[in-house]
C-alpha positions in Angstrom: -20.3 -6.0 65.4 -18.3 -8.5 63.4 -17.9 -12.4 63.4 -14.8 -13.4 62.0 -15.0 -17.7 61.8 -11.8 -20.0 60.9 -13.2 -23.6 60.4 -12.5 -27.0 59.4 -14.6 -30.2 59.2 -14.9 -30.7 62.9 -14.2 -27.1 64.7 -14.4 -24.0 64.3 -12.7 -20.8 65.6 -14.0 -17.6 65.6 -14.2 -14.1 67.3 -16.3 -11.1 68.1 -15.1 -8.1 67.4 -15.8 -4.3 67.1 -16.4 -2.5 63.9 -12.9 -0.9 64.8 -11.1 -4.9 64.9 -10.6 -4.8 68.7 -11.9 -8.3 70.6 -14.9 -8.9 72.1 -15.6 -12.5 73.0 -13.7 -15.4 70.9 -15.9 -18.7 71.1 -15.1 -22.3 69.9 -18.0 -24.4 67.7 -18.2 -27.3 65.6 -17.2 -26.8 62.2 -19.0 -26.8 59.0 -18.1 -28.1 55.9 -20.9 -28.1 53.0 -19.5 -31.7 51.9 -21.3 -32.9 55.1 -23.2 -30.4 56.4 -26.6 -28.9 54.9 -28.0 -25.7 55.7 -30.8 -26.9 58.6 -27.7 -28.9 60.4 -25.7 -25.6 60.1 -29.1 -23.6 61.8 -29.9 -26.2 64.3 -26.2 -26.0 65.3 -25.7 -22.3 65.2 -28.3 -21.2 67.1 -27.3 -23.7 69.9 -24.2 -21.6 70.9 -25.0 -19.6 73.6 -22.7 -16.5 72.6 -24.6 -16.8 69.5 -27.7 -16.5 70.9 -27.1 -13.7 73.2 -25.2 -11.6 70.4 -25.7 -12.7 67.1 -28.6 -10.4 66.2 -26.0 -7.6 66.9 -23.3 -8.6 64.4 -23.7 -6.8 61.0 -20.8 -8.5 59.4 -20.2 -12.4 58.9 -16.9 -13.4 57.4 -16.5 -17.3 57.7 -13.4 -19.3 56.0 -14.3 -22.9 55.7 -13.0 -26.3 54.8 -14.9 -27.1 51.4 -16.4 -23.6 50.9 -15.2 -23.8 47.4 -17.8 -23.0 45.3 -20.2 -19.9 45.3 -23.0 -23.2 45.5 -21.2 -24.4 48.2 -20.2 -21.4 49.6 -24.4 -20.0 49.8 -25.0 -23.8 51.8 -23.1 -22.4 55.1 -24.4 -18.8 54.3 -28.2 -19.3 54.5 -27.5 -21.8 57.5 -25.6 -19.3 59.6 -28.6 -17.0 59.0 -30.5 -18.4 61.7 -27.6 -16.8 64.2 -26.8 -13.7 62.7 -30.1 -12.5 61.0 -29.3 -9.0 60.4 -25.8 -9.6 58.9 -24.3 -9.8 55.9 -22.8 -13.5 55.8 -19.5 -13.8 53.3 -17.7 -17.0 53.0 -14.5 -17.7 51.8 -12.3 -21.2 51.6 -10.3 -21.7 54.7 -7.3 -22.0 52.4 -7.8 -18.0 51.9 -7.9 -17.8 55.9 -4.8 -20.1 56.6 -2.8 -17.6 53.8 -3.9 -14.9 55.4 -3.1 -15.9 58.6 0.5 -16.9 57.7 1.1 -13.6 55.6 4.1 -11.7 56.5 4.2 -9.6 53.2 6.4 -12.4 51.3 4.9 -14.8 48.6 4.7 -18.5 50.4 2.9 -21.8 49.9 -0.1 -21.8 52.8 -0.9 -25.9 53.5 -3.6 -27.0 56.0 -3.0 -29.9 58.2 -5.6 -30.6 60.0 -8.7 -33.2 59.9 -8.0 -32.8 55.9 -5.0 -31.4 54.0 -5.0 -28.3 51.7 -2.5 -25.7 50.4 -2.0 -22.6 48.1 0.2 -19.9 46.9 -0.2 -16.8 48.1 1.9 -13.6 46.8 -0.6 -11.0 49.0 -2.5 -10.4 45.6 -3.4 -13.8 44.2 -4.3 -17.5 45.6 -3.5 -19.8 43.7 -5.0 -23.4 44.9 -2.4 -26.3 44.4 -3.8 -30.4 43.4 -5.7 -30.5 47.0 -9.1 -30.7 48.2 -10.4 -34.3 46.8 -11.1 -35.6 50.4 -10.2 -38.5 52.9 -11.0 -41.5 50.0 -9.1 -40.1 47.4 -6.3 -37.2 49.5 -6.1 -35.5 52.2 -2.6 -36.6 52.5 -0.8 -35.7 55.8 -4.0 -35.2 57.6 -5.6 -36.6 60.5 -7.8 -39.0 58.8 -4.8 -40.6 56.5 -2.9 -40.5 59.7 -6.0 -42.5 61.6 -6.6 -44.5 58.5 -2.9 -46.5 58.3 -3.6 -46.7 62.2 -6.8 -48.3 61.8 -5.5 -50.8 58.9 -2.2 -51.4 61.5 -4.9 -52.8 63.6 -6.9 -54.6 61.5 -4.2 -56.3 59.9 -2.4 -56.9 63.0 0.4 -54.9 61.8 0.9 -53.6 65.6 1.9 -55.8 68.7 -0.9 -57.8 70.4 0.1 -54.9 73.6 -0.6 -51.9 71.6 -4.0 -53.5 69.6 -5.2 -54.0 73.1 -4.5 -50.3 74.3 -6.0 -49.3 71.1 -9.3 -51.2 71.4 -9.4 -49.7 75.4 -8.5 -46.1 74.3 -11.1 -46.4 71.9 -14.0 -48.3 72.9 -13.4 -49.6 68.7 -13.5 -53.4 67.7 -13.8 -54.9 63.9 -17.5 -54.0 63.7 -16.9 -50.7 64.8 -14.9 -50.0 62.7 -16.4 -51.3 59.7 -19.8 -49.6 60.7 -18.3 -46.1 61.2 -16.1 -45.7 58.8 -18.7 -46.8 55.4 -21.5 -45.1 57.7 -23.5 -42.2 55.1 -21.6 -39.4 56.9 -18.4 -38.8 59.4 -16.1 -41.5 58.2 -13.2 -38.9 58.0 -13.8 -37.5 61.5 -14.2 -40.9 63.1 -10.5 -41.4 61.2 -8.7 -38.1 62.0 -9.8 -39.2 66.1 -7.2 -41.9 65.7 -4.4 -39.5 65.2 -3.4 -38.8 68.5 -2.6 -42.7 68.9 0.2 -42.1 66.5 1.2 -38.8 68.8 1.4 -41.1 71.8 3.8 -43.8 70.4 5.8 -41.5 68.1 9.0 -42.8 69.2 7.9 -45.5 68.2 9.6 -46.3 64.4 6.5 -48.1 63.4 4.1 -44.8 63.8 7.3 -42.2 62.7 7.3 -43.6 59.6 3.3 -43.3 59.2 3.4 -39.7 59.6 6.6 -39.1 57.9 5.2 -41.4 55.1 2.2 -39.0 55.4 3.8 -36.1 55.3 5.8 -36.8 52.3 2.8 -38.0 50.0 1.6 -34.2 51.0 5.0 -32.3 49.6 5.2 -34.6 46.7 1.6 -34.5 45.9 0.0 -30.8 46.9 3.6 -28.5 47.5 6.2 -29.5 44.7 4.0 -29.5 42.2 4.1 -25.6 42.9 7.0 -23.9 40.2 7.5 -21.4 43.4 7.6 -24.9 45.9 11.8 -24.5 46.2 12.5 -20.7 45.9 9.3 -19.9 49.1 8.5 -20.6 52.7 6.2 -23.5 53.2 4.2 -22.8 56.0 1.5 -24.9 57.8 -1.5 -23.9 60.1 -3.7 -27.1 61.8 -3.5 -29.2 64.8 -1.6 -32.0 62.7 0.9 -29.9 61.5 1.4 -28.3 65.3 1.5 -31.3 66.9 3.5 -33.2 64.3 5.7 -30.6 63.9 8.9 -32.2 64.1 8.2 -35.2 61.7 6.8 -32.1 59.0 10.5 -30.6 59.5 12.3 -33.9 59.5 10.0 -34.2 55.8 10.8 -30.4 54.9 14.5 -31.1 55.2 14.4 -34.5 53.1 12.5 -32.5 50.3 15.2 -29.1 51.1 12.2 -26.9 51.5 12.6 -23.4 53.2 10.3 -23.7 56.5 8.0 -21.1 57.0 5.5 -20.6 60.1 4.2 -23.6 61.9 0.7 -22.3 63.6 -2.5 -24.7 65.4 -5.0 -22.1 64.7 -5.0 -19.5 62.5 -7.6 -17.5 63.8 -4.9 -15.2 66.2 -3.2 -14.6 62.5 -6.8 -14.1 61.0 -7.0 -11.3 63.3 -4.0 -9.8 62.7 -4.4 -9.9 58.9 -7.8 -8.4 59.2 -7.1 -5.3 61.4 -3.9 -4.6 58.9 -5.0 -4.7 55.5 -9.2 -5.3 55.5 -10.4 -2.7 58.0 -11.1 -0.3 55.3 -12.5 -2.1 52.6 -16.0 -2.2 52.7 -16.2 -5.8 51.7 -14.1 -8.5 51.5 -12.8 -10.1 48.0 -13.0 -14.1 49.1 -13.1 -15.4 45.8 -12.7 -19.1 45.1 -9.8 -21.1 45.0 
């Protein structure tokens, strides 16, 4: 049996299936990420899935994609964690960039860009991934994502930038006040999940000009910082996999136009794609190349 595992900071995707590619059981768990995570959180977690634990001793084959699996260092954190579930398989894992270009792949070079809790991208030509100016994190990037989303949302209300209504709908939606805020988000661990929760706040009021131009603002520091820095940025699709760029997704085009940038596939989760790309051109390989980014 096979587990084949899409995840980013906060969830995770993944499947069971046959040694022929064919679906078993597809689960949902809380992501990993080797930034945040060490490998007893990832075995105290793991083995707490029940599919796990009925089935995992079963699987012979691991392939996990993650957000900050980036390193072979990095990479052997989540490995020797997810042990504990599957300990009679061999564990690989690979960057969830890799995942998102597979998952996107229709057999033409594109640029691949995550949106989700973070922000991501690469070029992909089906032989070589090449990783763009990405992956330095909520403080510094992450442009576009759910936490720089939540982050101008959270600075609207500190600074009262938002109507007295709307900081009061915030507060009750949230349960946040000052000190809340201040002790979540320089807590050790978490500040860019507690952020990226925000997001959906700028969802709700998106007609609203005020949080338009946050995302859109967001959304352009992405293009002009991790996509058109790519030579290939003007001449490819750009395609987008995460729940910022779904839900977003008419902002991202609104952004994709400004910039005159070909649109490419717009997907939540890339695990159906994952799938896809795995049955088609990895079932007879022995062993998958991830490589690093």
């Amino acid at each position: 049996m096979i587990y084949l595992a899409e995840s980013g900071s906060t969830k995770c995707d993944a499947v069971f299936l046959s040694n022929e590619g064919e679906e078993i059981k597809r689960i949902r768990t809380i992501g990993f990420n080797p930034y945040f995570h060490d490998e007893q959180f990832v075995a105290k977690e793991i083995i707490k899935v029940p599919e796990i634990a009925e089935m995992g001793a079963q699987v012979d084959q691991v392939y996990f994609y993650g957000a900050g699996c980036s390193t072979p260092e990095l990479n052997a954190i989540i490995a020797e964690g997810l042990k504990a579930g599957f300990p009679n398989a061999e564990i690989q894992v690979g960057h969830d960039l890799r995942a998102s270009a597979y998952a996107t792949w229709d057999g033409l070079p594109q640029i691949t860009c995550i949106l989700g809790t973070g922000s991501n991208c690469v070029y992909y030509d089906g032989k070589t991934l090449e990783a763009g100016r990405s992956g330095y994190g909520f403080i510094i990037g992450d442009e576009g994502s759910a936490s720089y989303i939540g982050k101008r949302i959270v600075r609207a209300y500190l600074y009262r930038q938002m109507s007295d209504t709307l900081c009061r709908e915030f507060e009750e939606t949230y349960g946040v006040d000052e000190e809340i805020i201040r002790e979540k988000v320089y807590a050790p661990f978490g500040a860019n999940v507690f952020l990226g929760s925000f997001a959906p706040f700028a969802h709700k009021h998106l007609k609203d000009p005020f949080f338009y131009q946050i995302v859109f603002n967001g959304f352009r520091e992405f293009i002009e910082t991790q996509v058109l820095p790519f030579p290939q940025s003007k001449k490819v699709p750009i395609s987008f996999v995460g729940s910022i760029a779904y839900h977003f997704a008419s902002v991202l085009k609104d952004v994709l136009d400004f910039f005159d940038l070909q649109e490419g596939k717009i997907i939540r989760r890339p695990v159906d794609g994952l799938i896809d790309y795995y049955k088609r051109y990895l079932m007879n390989l022995q062993k998958i190349d991830h490589g690093n980014h």
